[in-house]
Structures are given as C-alpha cells and as structure tokens.
Backbone as JSON Lines, residues from 0, in Angstrom:
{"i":0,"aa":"X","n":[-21.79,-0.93,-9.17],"ca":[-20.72,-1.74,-8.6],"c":[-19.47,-0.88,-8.47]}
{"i":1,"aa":"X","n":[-18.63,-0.74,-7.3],"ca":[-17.25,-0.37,-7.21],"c":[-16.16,-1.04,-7.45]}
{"i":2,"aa":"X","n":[-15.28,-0.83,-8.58],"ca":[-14.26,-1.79,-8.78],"c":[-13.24,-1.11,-8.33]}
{"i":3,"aa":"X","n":[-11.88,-2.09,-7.5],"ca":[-11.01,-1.57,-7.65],"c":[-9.93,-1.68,-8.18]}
{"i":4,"aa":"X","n":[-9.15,-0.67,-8.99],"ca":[-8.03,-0.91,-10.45],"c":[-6.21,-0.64,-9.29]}
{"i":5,"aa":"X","n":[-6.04,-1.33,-9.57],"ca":[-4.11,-1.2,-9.02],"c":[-3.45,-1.09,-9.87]}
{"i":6,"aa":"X","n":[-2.18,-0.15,-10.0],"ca":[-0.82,-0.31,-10.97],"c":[-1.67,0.6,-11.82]}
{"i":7,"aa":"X","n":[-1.83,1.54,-11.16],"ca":[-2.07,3.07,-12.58],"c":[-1.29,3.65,-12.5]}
{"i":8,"aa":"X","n":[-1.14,3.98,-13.98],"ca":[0.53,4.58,-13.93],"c":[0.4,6.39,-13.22]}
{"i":9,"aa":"X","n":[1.46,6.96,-12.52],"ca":[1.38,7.67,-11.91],"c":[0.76,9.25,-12.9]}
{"i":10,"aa":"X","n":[1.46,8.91,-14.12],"ca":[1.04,9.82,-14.96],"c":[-0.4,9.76,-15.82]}
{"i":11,"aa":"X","n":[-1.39,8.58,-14.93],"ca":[-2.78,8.89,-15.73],"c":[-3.96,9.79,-14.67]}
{"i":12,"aa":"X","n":[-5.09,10.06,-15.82],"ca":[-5.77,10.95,-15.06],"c":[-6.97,10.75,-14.47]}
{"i":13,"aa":"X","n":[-8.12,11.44,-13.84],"ca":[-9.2,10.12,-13.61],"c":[-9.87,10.37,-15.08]}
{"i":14,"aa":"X","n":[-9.51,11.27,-15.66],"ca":[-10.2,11.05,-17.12],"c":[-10.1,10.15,-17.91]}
{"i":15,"aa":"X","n":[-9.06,9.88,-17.98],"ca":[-7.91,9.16,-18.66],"c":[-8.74,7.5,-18.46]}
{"i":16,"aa":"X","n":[-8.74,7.45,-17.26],"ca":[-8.8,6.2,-16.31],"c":[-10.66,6.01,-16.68]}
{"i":17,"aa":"X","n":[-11.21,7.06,-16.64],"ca":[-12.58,6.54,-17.04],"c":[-13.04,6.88,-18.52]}
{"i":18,"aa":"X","n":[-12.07,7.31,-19.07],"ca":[-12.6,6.75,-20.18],"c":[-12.43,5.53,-20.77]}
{"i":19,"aa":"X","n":[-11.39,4.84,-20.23],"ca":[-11.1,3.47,-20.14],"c":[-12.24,3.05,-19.97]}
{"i":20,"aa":"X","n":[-12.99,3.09,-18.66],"ca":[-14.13,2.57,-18.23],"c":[-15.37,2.36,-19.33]}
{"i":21,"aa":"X","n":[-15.34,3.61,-19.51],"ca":[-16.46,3.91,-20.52],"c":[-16.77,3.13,-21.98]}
{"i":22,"aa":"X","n":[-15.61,2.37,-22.5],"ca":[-15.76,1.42,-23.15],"c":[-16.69,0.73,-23.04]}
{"i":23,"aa":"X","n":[-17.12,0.45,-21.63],"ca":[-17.95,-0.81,-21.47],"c":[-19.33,-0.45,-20.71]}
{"i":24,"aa":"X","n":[-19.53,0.59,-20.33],"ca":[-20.9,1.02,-20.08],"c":[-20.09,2.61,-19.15]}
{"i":25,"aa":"X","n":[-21.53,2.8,-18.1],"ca":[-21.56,4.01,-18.21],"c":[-20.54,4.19,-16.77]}
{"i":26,"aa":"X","n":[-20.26,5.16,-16.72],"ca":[-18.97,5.57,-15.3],"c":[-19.66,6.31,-14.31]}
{"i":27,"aa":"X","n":[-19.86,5.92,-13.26],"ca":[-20.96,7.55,-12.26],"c":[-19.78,7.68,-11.85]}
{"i":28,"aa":"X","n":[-18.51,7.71,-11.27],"ca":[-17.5,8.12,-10.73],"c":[-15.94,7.12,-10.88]}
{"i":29,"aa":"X","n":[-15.0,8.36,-11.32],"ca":[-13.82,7.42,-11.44],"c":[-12.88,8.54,-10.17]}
{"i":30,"aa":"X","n":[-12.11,7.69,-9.6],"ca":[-11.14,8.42,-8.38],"c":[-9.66,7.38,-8.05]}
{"i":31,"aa":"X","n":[-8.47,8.39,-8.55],"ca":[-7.59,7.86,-8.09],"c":[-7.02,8.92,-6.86]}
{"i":32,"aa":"X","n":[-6.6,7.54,-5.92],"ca":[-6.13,8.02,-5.01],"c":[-4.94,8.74,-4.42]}
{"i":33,"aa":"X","n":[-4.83,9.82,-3.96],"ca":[-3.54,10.56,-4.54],"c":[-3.28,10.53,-2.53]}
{"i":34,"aa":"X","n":[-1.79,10.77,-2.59],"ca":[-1.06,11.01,-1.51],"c":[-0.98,11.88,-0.45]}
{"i":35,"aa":"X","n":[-1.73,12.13,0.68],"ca":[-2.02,13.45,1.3],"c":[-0.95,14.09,1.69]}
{"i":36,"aa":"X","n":[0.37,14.03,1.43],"ca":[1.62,14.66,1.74],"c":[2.2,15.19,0.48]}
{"i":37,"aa":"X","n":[2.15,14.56,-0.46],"ca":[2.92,14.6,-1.36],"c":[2.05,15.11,-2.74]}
{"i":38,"aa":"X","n":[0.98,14.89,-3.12],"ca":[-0.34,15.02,-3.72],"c":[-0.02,14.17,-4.87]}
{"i":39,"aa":"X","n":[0.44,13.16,-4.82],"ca":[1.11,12.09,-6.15],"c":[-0.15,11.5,-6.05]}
{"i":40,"aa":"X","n":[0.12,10.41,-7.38],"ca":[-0.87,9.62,-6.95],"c":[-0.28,8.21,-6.22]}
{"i":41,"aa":"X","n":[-1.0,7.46,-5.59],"ca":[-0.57,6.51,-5.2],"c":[-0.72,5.07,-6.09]}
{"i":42,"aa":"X","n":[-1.67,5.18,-6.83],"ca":[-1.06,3.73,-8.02],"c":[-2.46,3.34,-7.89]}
{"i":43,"aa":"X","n":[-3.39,3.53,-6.99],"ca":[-4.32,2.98,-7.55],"c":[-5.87,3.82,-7.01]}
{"i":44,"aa":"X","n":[-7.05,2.91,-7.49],"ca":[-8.03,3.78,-7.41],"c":[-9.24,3.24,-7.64]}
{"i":45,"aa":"X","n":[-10.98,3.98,-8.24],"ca":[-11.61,3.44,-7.99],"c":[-12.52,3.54,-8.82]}
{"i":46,"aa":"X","n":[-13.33,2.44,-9.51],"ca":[-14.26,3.06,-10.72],"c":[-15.62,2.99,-9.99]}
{"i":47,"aa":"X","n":[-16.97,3.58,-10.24],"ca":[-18.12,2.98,-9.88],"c":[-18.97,3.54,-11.29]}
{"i":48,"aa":"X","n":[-19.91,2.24,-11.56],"ca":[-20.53,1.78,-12.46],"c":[-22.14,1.48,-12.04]}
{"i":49,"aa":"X","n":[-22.66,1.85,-12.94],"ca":[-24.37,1.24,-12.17],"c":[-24.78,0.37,-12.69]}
{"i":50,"aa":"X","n":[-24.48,-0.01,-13.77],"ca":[-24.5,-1.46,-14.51],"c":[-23.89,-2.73,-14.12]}
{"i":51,"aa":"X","n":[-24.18,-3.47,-13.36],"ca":[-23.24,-5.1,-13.16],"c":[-23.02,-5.49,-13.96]}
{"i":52,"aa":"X","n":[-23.89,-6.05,-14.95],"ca":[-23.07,-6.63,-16.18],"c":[-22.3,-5.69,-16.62]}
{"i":53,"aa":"X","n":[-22.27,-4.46,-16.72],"ca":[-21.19,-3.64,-17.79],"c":[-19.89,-3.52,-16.79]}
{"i":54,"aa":"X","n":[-20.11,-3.74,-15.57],"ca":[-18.7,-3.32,-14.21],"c":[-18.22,-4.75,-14.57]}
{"i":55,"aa":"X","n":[-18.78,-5.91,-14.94],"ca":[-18.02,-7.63,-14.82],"c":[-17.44,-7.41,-15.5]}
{"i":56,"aa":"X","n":[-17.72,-7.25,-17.3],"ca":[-17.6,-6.91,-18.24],"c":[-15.94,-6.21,-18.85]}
{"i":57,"aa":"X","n":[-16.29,-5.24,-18.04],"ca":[-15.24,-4.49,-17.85],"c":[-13.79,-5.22,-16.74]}
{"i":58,"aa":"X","n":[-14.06,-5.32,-15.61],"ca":[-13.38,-6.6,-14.76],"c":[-12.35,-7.67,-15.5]}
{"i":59,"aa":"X","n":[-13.43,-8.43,-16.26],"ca":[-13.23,-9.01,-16.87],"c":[-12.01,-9.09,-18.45]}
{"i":60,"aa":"X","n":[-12.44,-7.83,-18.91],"ca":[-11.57,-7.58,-19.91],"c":[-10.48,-6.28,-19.56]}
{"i":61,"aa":"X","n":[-10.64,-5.69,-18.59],"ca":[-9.68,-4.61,-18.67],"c":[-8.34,-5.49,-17.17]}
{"i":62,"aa":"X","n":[-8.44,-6.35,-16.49],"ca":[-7.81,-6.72,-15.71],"c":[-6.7,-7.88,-16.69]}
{"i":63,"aa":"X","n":[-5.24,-7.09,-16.34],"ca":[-4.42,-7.47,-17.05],"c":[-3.41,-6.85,-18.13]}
{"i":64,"aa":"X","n":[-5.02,-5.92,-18.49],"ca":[-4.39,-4.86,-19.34],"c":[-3.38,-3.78,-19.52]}
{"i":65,"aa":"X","n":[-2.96,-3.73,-20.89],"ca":[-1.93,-2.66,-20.79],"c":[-2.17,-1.28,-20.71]}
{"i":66,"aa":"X","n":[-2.38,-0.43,-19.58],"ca":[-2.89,1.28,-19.92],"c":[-1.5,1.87,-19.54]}
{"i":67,"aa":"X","n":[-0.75,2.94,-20.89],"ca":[-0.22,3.42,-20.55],"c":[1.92,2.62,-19.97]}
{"i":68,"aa":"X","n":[1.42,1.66,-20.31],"ca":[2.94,1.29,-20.37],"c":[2.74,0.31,-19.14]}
{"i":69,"aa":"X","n":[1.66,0.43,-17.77],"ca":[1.54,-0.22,-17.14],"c":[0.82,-1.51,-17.16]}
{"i":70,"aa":"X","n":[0.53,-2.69,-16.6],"ca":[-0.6,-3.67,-16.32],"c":[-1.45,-3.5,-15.2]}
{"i":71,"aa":"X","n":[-2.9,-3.48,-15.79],"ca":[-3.6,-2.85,-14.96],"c":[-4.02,-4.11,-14.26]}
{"i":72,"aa":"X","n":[-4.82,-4.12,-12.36],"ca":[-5.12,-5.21,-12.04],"c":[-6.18,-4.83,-11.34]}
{"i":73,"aa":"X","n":[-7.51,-5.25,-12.38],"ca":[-9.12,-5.14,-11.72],"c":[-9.78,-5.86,-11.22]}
{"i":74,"aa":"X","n":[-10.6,-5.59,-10.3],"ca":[-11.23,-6.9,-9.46],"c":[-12.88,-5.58,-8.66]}
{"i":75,"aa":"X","n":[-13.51,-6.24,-8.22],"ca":[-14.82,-6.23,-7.38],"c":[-14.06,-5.65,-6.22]}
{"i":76,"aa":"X","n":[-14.5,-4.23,-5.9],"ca":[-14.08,-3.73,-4.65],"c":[-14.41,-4.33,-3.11]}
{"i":77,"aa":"X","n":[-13.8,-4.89,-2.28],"ca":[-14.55,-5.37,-0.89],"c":[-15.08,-4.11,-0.28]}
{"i":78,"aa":"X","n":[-16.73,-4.27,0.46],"ca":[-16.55,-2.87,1.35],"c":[-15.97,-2.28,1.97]}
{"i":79,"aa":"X","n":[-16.0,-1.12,2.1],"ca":[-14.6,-0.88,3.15],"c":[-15.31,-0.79,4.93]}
{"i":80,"aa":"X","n":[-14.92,-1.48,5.71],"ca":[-14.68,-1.65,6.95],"c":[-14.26,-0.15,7.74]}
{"i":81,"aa":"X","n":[-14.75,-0.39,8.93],"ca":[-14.66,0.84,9.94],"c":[-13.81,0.91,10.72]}
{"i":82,"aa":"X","n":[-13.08,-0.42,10.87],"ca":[-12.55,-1.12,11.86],"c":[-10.68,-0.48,11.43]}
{"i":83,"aa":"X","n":[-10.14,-0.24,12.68],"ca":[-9.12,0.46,12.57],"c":[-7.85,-0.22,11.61]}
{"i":84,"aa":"X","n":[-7.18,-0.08,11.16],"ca":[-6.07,-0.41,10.37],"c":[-5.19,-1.83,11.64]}
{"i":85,"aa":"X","n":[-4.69,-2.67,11.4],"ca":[-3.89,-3.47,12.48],"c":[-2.58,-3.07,12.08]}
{"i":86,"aa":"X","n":[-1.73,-3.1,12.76],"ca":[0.06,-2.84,12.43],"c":[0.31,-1.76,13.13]}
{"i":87,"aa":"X","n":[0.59,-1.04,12.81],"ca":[0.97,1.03,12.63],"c":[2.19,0.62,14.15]}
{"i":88,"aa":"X","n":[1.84,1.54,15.4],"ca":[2.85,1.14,16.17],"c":[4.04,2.1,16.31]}
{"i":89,"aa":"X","n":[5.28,2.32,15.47],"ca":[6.13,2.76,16.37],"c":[6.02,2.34,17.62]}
{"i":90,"aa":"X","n":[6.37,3.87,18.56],"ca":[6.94,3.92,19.85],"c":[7.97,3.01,20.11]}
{"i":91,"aa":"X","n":[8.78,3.5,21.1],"ca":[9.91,3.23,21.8],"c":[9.75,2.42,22.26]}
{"i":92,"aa":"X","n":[10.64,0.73,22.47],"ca":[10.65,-0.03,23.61],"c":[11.9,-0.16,23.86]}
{"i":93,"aa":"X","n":[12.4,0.01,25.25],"ca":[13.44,0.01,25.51],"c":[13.23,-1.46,26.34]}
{"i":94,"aa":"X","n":[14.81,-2.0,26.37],"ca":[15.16,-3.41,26.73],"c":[15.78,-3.06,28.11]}
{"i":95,"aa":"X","n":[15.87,-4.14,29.31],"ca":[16.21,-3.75,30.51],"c":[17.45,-3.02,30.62]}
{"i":96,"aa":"X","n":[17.82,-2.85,31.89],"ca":[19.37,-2.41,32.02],"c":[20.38,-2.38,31.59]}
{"i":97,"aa":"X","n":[21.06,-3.19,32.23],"ca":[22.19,-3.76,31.73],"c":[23.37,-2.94,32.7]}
{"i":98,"aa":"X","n":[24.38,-1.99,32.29],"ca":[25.16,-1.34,33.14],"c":[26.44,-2.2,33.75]}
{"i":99,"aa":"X","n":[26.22,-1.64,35.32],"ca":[27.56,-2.61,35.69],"c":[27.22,-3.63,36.99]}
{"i":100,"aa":"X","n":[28.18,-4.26,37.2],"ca":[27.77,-5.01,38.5],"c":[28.21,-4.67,40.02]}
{"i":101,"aa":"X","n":[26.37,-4.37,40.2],"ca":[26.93,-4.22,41.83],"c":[27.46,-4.63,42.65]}
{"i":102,"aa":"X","n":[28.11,-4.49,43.43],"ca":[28.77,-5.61,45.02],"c":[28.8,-4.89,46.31]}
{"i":103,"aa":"X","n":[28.22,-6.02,46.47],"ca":[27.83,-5.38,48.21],"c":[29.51,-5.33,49.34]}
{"i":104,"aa":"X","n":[29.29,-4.8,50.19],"ca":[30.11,-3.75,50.72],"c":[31.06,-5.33,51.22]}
{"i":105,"aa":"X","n":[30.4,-6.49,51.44],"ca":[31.39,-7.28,52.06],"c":[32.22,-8.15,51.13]}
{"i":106,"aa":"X","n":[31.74,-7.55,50.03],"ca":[32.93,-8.54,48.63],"c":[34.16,-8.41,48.66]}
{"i":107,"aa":"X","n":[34.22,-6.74,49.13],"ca":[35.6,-6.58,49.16],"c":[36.63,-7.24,50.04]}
C-alpha cells in the first residue's frame, strides 16, 4: 500500500521518516519530496508498505501524530493520474483600448 504523510518537518529524513514506519511492519520505500529548484523539502511525502494491515495500522495510529515538533497527517495515497494539472496559466491578457476620442472632420 502507498500512504501519503503531509506536514514533515523540513528537517526530517527519509530515514528518519521510515523508521517511523517501521514500527508497524515492514517499509519497501520511504520518499520525501524535495523541491526541484531549491532542493528543500517540500513537507510532504511517501511511504510504501507490502503489508495492508501493517500500512492501516500505521494510518491509523501515526495520523495526527507528533514527529519532530510537527503533526503528522496520514491517509491511503489516491493513484496518481496522467491527466494534466488544471490552473497553471499566466500569460498576458490585455483589456481593450481605451485612449482618446476620435472626431470626425465635421465636428469641428
């Protein structure tokens, strides 16, 4: 099962973070996600477990918890989708004219 953990404190490690895990059964991979500009981490990340009962288990008792000064918030990862991100955007829109007012030659 893939869980995913939010609100890790910036200063933990994935060691750190799975040995947390490991309390409750076995860890095939722990990964926090770090910042491709900056190489921080970004706060959260990802455990995977081959045990269901030991990934609920864990869910169950580590969501809420205090690691590290933070509250951690665990839950059942959704798959992740292929489908492009919605929002993003920028670019420029410019609004009409505006300026001054024309008059034709017989106003005067």
């Amino acid at each position: 099962m893939n869980i995913y953990v939010a609100n890790i404190p910036f200063k933990a490690s994935e060691q750190e973070l799975k040995g947390l895990f490991e309390e409750y059964g076995e860890v095939s991979s722990a990964k926090i996600v770090m910042d491709k500009v900056t190489q921080r981490s970004r706060g959260f990340g990802f455990i995977e477990m081959s045990d269901d009962a030991a990934a609920r288990q864990a869910i169950t008792s580590l969501n809420g918890f205090n690691f590290l000064g933070k509250t951690l918030v665990v839950n059942e990862a959704r798959p992740r989708t292929d489908a492009p991100r919605s929002g993003g955007g920028g670019g420029y829109r410019s609004g009409g004219g505006g300026g001054f007012n024309r008059r034709s030659n017989n106003e005067y």
